[in-house]
Every structure is written in structure tokens, then in C-alpha cells.
N, C-alpha and C positions, 0 to 999 in steps of 0.2 A: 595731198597725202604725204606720210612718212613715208618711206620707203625701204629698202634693206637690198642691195645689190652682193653678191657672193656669183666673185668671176675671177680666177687667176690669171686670165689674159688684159694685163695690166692698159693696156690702151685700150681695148674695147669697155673695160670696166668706166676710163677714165670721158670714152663718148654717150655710156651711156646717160653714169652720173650727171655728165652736164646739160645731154638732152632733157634730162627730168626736171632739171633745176630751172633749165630756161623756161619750164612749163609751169612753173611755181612750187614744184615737190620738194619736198626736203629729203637730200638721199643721204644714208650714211651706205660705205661699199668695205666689204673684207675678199682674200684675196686666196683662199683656203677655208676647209670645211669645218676645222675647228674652230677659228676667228666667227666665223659667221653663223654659226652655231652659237657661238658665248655670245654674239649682238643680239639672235633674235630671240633666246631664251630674257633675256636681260632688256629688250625694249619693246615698244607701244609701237610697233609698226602695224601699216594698213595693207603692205604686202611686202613679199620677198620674191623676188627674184635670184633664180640658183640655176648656178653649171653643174653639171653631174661630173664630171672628171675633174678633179678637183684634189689639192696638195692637202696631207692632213688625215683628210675625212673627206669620202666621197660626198655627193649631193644626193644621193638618194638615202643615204645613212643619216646626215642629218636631218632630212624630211620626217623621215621617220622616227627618230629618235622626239620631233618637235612633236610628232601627232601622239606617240607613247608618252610623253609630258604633259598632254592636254592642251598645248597650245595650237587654236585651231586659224592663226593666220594664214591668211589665202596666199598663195606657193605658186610660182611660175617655173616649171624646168627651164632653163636654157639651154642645148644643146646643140653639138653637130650631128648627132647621132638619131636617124629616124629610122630605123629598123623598124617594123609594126610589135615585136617585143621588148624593147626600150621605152616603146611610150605607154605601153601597158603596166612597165615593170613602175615606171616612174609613176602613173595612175595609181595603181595597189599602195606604192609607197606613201599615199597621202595628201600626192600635189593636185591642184588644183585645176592644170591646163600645164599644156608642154608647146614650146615655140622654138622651131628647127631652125638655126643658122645655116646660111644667112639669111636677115628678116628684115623687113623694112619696119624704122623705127615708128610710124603710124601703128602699125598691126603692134607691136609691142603693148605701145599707149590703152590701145582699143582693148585688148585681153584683162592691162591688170585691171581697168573700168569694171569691165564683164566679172572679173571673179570676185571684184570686191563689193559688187553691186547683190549678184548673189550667195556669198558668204550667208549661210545663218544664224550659225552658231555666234560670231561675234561680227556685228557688221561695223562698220569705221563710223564714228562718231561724225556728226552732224552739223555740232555744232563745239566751237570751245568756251570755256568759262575759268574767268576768274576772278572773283569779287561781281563788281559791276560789269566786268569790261566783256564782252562777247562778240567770236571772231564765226560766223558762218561761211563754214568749209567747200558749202555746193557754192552762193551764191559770189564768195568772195568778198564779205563784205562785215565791217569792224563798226560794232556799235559800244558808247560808254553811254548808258543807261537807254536816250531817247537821244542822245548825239552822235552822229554818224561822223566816224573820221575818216577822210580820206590817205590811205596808204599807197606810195608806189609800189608796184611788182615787186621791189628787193625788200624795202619796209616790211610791207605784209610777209614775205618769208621770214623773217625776221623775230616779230611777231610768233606766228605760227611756231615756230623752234622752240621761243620763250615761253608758251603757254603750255605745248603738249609736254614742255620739265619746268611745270611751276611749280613753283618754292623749292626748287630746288637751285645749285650753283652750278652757274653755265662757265664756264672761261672762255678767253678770248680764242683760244686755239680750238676750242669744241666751235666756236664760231663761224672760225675761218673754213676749218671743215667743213663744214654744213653748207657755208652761202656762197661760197667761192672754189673755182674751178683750179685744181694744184697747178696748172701750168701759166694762170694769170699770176702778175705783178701784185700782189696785195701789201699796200702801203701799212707803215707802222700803224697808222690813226684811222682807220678805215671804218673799222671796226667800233672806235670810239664814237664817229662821228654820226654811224646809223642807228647807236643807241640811245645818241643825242637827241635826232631827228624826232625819233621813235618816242621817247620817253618826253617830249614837248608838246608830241599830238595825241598822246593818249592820257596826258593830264593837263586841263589847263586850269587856271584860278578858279579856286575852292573846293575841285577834287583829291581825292588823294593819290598819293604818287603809288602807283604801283610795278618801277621797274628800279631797281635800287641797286645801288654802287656798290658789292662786297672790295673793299680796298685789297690789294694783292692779292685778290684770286679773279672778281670775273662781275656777276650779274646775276641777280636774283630777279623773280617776275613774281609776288603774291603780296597778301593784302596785309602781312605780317614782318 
């Protein structure tokens, strides 16, 4: 799953991004209610996660504002605050499910399952595509037509990032972002090296290449 974390308590933000990522999500995190507000009007997330007390723009303000937009992605409150009218107030506002700190990050996992499993209105795609190449998102598993390639756990996130902004320009720092934890070491070439990887097994003799070099910007993924 994409993800979308909006938490201004900057270390909790930063355990839970990387609990997600170690599970194979792609998480993008903002740290106030306006920043995370402009990410999830502006991206293809499969859920968000949101603090209600929050620098900017409260979280129930943006919930709200996203449901008044029509954007009906499934909404987790995060909160300290269990009053039995705080999780009401945060229900009317839109959300999907409200999860009271402190929580064990299991129950975390299990909820945005739960709400993205019954989401209606837009449920999270199944599967991805582009051109030949198709990445199934339940089974975890990367086919180029009737050839099955094998990806490790960071490939396939990899993968998964490039496809859900295909034909579009990724750059290396949107990269870094997404597949690595801000407090690892991430070597200059890191980044080059997994698209090396990446782009050798998802093409080989007399397919077409479909993840291509924009020079001084970054990485396109599409058949064009």
C-alpha cells in the first residue's frame, strides 16, 4: 500500500514510517495539517494516517476539508485523546477508524487492512500496470507478460513507487524518501544501483525497456 502518515511528533512519525516500510509500504509522512493536507489532496494514497493536534491545521479540519473535496481515502485518527466525544467528533468528521495512543504497532497494521478492505467508494487497486509489466499488490508478485520475475523485498518497493507515478519523473531524493529510513547511512550510488538491479530484471533480451534514464533529473517508468 501507499501510505500517507501526518504526525508532528517527529520520532514517532519517524518509527512509524519505517515500521510500514519494513512491511513493504511505501510511506510518504508530513509533520502539520497543512503539509498533509497538500500530500493527500495531490496523491493516490490507499490510506492516511492523521494526529488531530497538529501545527497549521488541526486533523480533523483536514479530514474534513478531504471529505468536502470528495476525496474519499480511508482515514485513521491518531490520537492521545479518547474522550467518548473526540472519537465521535473525529467519526462525523469523516474518518474512517480512530486508534488511541499508545498502540501496539500490530493493531495499527490490522486497522488500516480493516478500513481499506472496506472502503467503497474507492477501494485500493489490485493490481498495477504498465505496458506489459504487471505488479499484483495482494499476492506480491511481478509478472512481464507470462514471465515471472523475481524481486527482493526493496526491489519490489522500488518497483511499486515507479509504477503507482508512471510516466511520470521520479528523482533520486523522491527516492531516497520513500525507500529509506532518514536516520540510515544512504550511500551516494544506492539508489543508482537498485534501478540498475531493477531495470536488468524487468527487461531482458528482446523486451522493451521500460524504466529509463531522465539525465539530471531522476527516472521515468512507461512505455513511452
Amino acid at each position: 500500500m501507499r501510505l500517507l502518515i501526518v504526525e508532528d511528533d517527529v520520532r514517532l512519525c519517524d518509527v512509524l514510517r519505517r515500521g510500514l516500510m519494513e512491511q513493504g509500504h511505501i510511506v510518504d509522512d508530513a509533520h502539520d495539517g497543512e503539509t498533509g493536507e497538500h500530500y493527500a489532496m495531490g496523491g493516490d494514497y490507499d490510506a492516511i494516517v492523521i494526529d488531530i493536534q497538529l501545527p497549521r491545521r488541526d486533523g480533523l479540519s483536514v479530514v474534513r476539508r478531504l471529505r468536502e473535496a470528495g476525496m474519499p481515502t480511508p482515514t485513521l485518527i491518531l490520537t492521545s485523546r479518547d474522550a467518548p466525544s473526540d472519537v465521535i467528533a473525529g467519526l462525523d468528521a469523516g474518518a474512517d477508524d480512530y486508534l488511541r495512543k499508545p498502540f501496539v504497532f500490530g493493531e495499527l497494521e490490522a486497522r488500516l487492512r480493516s478500513i481499506t478492505r472496506r472502503s467503497g467508494s474507492q477501494p485500493p487497486a489490485l493490481e498495477l500496470r504498465v505496458h506489459d509489466l504487471t505488479l499484483d499488490l495482494a499476492a506480491r508478485r511481478v509478472r512481464r507478460r507470462e514471465r515471472e520475475i523475481e524481486l527482493t523485498r526493496r526491489e519490489l518497493a522500488f518497483l511499486e513507487y515507479f509504477m503507482r507515478n508512471a510516466n511520470r519523473i521520479v528523482t533520486r531524493r523522491m527516492l531516497e524518501d520513500a525507500m529509506f529510513d532518514r536516520e540510515s547511512d544512504v550511500e551516494s550510488n544506492v539508489v543508482d544501483v537498485y534501478v540498475s538491479r531493477l531495470r536488468a530484471k524487468i527487461a531482458t533480451a528482446g523486451e522493451l525497456q521500460l524504466l529509463h534514464t531522465v539525465r539530471g533529473v531522476g527516472y521515468r517508468l512507461g512505455d513511452r
